[in-house]
LOSEDO-942237 format. One line per field, with one value per residue (C-alpha): residue number from 1; residue in three letters; chain; y, x, z. Coordinates in nm, 4 decimals. Each point is the difference from the previous one (the first is absolute). Example, Ala and Ser with C-alpha at 12.3 -4.5 7.8 and 13.67 -1.06 7.14 Angstrom:
// residues 2
num: c(1:2);
residu: c(ALA:SER);
chaine: c(A:A);
yy: c(-0.4500:0.3440);
xx: c(1.2300:0.1370);
zz: c(0.7800:-0.0660);
//
This chain:
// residues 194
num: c(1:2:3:4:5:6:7:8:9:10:11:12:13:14:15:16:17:18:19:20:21:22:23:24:25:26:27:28:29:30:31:32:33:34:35:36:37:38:39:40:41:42:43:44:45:46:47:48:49:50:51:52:53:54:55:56:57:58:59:60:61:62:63:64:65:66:67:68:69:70:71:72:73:74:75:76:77:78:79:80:81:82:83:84:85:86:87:88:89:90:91:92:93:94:95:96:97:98:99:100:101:102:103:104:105:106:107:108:109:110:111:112:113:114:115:116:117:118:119:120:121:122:123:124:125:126:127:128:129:130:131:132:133:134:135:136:137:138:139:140:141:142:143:144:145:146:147:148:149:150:151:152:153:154:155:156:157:158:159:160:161:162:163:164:165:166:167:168:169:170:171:172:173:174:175:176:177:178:179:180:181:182:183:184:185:186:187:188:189:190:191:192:193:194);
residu: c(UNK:UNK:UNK:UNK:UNK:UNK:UNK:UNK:UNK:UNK:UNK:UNK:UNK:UNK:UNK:UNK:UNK:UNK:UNK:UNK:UNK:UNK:UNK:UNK:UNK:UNK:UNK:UNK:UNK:UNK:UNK:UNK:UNK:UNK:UNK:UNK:UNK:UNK:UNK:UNK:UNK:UNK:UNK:UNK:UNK:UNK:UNK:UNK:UNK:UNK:UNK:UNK:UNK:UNK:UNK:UNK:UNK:UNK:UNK:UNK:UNK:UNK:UNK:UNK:UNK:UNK:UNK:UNK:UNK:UNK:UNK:UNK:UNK:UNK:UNK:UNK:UNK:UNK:UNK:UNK:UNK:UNK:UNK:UNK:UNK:UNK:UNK:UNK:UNK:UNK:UNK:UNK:UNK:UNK:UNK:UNK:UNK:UNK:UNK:UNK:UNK:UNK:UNK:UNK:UNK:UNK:UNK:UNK:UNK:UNK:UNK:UNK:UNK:UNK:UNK:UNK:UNK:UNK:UNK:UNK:UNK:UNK:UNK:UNK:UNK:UNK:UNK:UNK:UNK:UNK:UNK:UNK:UNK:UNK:UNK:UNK:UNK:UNK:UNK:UNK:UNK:UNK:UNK:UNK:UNK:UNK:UNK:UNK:UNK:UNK:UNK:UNK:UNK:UNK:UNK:UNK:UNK:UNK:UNK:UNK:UNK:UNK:UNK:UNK:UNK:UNK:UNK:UNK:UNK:UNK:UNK:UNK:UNK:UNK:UNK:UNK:UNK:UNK:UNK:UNK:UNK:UNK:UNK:UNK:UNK:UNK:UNK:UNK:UNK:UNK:UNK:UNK:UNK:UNK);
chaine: c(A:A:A:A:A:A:A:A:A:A:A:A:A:A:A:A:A:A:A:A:A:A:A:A:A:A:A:A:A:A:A:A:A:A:A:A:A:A:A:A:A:A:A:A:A:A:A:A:A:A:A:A:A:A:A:A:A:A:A:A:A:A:A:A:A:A:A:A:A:A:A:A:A:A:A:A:A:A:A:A:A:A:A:A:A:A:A:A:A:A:A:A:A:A:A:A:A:A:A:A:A:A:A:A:A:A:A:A:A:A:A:A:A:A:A:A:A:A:A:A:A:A:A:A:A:A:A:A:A:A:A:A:A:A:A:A:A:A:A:A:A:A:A:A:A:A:A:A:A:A:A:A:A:A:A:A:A:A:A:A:A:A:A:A:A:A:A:A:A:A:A:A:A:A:A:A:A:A:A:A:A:A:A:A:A:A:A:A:A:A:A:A:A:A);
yy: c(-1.9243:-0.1394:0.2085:0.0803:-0.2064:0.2031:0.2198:0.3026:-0.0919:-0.0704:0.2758:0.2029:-0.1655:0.0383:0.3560:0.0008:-0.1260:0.2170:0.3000:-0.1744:-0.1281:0.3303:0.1875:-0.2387:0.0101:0.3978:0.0357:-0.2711:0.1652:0.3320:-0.1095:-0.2871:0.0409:0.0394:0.2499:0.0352:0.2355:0.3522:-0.1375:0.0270:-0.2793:-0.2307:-0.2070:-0.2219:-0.1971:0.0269:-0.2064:0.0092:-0.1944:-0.3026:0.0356:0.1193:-0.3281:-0.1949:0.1684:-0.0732:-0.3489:0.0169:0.2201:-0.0763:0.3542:0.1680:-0.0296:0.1465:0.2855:0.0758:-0.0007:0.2428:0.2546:-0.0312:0.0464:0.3476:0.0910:-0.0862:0.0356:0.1988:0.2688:0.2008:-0.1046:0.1096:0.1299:-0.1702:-0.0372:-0.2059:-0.1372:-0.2028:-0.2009:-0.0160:-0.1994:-0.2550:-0.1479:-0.1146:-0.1580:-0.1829:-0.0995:-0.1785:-0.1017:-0.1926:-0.2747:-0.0114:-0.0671:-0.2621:-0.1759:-0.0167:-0.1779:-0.1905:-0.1214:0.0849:-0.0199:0.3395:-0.1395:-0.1392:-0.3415:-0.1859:0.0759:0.0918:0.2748:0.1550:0.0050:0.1810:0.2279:0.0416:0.0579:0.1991:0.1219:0.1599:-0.0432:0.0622:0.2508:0.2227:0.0305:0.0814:0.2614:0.1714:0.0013:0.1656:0.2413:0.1216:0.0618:0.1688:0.2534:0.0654:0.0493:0.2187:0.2231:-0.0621:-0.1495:0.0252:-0.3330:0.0057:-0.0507:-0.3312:-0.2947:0.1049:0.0477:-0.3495:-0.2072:0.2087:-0.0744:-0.3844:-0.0545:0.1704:-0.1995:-0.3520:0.0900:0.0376:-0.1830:-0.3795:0.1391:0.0607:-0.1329:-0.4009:0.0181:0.1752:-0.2425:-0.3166:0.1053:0.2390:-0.1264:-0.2689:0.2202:0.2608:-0.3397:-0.1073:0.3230:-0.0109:0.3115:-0.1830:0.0517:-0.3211:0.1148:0.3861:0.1629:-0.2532);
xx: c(3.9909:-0.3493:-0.2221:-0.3527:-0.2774:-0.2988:-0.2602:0.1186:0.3585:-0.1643:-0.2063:0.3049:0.2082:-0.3186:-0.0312:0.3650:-0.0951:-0.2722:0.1938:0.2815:-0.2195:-0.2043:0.2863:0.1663:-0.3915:-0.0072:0.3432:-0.1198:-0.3189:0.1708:0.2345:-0.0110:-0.2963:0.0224:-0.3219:-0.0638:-0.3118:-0.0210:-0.2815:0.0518:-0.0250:0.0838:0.2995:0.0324:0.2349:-0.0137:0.2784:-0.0783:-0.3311:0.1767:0.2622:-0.3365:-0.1743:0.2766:0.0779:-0.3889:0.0070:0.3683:-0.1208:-0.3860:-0.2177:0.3533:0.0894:-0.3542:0.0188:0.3394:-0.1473:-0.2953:0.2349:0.2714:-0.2502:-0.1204:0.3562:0.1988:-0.2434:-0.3220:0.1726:0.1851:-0.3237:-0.3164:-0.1718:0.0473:-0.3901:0.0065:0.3110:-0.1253:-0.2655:0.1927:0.2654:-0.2142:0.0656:0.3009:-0.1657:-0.2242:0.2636:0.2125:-0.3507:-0.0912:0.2491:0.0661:-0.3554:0.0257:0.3274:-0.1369:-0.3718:0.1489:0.3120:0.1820:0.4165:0.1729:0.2739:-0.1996:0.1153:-0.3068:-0.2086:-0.2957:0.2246:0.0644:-0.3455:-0.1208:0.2978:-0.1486:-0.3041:-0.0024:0.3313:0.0196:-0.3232:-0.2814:0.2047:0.1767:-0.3564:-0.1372:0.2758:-0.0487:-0.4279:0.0491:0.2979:-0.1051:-0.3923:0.1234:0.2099:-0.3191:-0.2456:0.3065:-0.0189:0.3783:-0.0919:-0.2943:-0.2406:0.0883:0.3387:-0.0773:-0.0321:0.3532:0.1620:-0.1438:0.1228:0.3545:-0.0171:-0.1289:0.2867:0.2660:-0.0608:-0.0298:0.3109:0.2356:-0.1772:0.0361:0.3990:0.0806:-0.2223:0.0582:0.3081:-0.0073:-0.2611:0.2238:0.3312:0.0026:-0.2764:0.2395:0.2312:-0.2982:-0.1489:0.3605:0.0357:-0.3184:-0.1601:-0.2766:-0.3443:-0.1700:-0.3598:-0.0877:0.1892:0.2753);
zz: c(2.7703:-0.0220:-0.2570:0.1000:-0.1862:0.1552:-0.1704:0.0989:-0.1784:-0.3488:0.0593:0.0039:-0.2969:-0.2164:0.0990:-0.1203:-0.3524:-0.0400:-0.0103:-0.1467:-0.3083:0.0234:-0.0659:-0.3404:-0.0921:0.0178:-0.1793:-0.2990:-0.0037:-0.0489:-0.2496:-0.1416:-0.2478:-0.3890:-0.0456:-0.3812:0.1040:0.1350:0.2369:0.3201:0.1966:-0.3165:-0.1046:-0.2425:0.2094:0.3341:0.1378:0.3520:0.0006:-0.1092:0.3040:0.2562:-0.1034:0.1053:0.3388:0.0883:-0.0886:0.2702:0.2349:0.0389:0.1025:0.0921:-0.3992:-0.0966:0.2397:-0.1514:-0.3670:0.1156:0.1957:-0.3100:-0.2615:0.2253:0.0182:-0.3219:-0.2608:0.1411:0.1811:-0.2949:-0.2491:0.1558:0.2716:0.3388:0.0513:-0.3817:0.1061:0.3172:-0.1616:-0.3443:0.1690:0.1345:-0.3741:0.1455:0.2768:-0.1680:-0.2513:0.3420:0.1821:-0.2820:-0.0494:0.3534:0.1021:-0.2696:0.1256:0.2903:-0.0613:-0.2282:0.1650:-0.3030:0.0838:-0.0484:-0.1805:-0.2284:-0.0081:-0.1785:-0.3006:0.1676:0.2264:-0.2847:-0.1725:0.3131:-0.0164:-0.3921:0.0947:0.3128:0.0131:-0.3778:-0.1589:0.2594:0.1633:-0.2590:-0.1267:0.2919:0.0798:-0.3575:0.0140:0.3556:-0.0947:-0.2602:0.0573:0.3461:-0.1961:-0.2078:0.3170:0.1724:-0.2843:-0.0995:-0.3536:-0.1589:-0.1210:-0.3292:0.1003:0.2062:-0.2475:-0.1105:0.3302:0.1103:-0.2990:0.0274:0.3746:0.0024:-0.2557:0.0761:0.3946:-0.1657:-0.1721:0.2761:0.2555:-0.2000:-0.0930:0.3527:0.2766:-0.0904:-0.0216:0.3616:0.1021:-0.0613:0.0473:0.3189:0.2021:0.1391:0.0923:0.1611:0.1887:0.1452:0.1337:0.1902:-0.1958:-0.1642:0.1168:0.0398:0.0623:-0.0679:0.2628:0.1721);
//
């Protein structure tokens, strides 16, 4: 049996991730964070950012959808109001976007195989990023009325920590030990979308 190489096929096996990644996103997102805050919309170690980074840098746009619509589900939905919730979540987002963007100018290899991939997975992939992700998180929850401003300088240093934490524990490792395995199966994303 010959297997189909044409757009419409990859198309259809990215869809496939999406929802497949969506839905280990939305379940990590849900419960795997340590939250030593009553805030909503904190955690002190948010487990799934670390695993959402990695499936962007796999799965191109498809993995960055998937950390957007997981965010919405697994952590937004049971911690504020949906109308918060949609443009809260884009922390997430920009958390994936990030690093991929940066792979991708830069030609950086996933797998991080040289020095200088892994100073751009330092700096875009944990640094610029989790930063990024905390600033926008947390001054979003202020503007939605969720938490109040006073509450933002902590919630952004609990936040931007708490992500570099887990994120330079798990995603490396991920980074130079799976992505083999993700690019001989033919799921990794070249480009941004095949």
């Amino acid at each position: 049996m010959v297997e189909s190489t044409g757009k419409g096929h990859k198309v259809y096996k990215y869809l496939i991730i999406l929802v497949i990644v969506t839905a280990i996103n939305a379940l990590l997102a849900q419960f795997a964070v340590i939250a030593w805050s009553s805030d909503p919309g904190a955690s002190s170690l948010y487990f799934a950012i670390a695993f959402m980074i990695v499936f962007g840098l796999w799965f191109g746009v498809w993995g960055a959808i998937a950390a957007y619509i997981a965010c919405i589900i697994g952590a937004g939905l049971s911690a504020m109001p949906f109308s918060v919730n949609l443009y809260w979540s884009l922390a997430d987002l920009w958390q994936v976007l990030i690093p991929l963007v940066a792979f991708k100018a830069f030609r950086a290899d996933v797998s991080l195989k040289t020095k200088r991939d892994f100073l751009i997975f330092i700096v875009f992939g944990w640094l610029l990023n989790c930063l990024v992700g905390a600033i926008w998180g947390s001054t979003m929850l202020a503007i939605g009325g969720v938490n109040s401003w006073s509450e933002v300088p902590l919630m952004m240093g609990t936040w931007f920590i708490g992500n570099l934490i887990v994120v330079v524990v798990i995603a490396p490792l991920l980074l130079k030990y799976v992505t083999p395995y993700i690019v001989q199966r033919g799921w990794f994303v070249k480009g941004y979308w095949f």
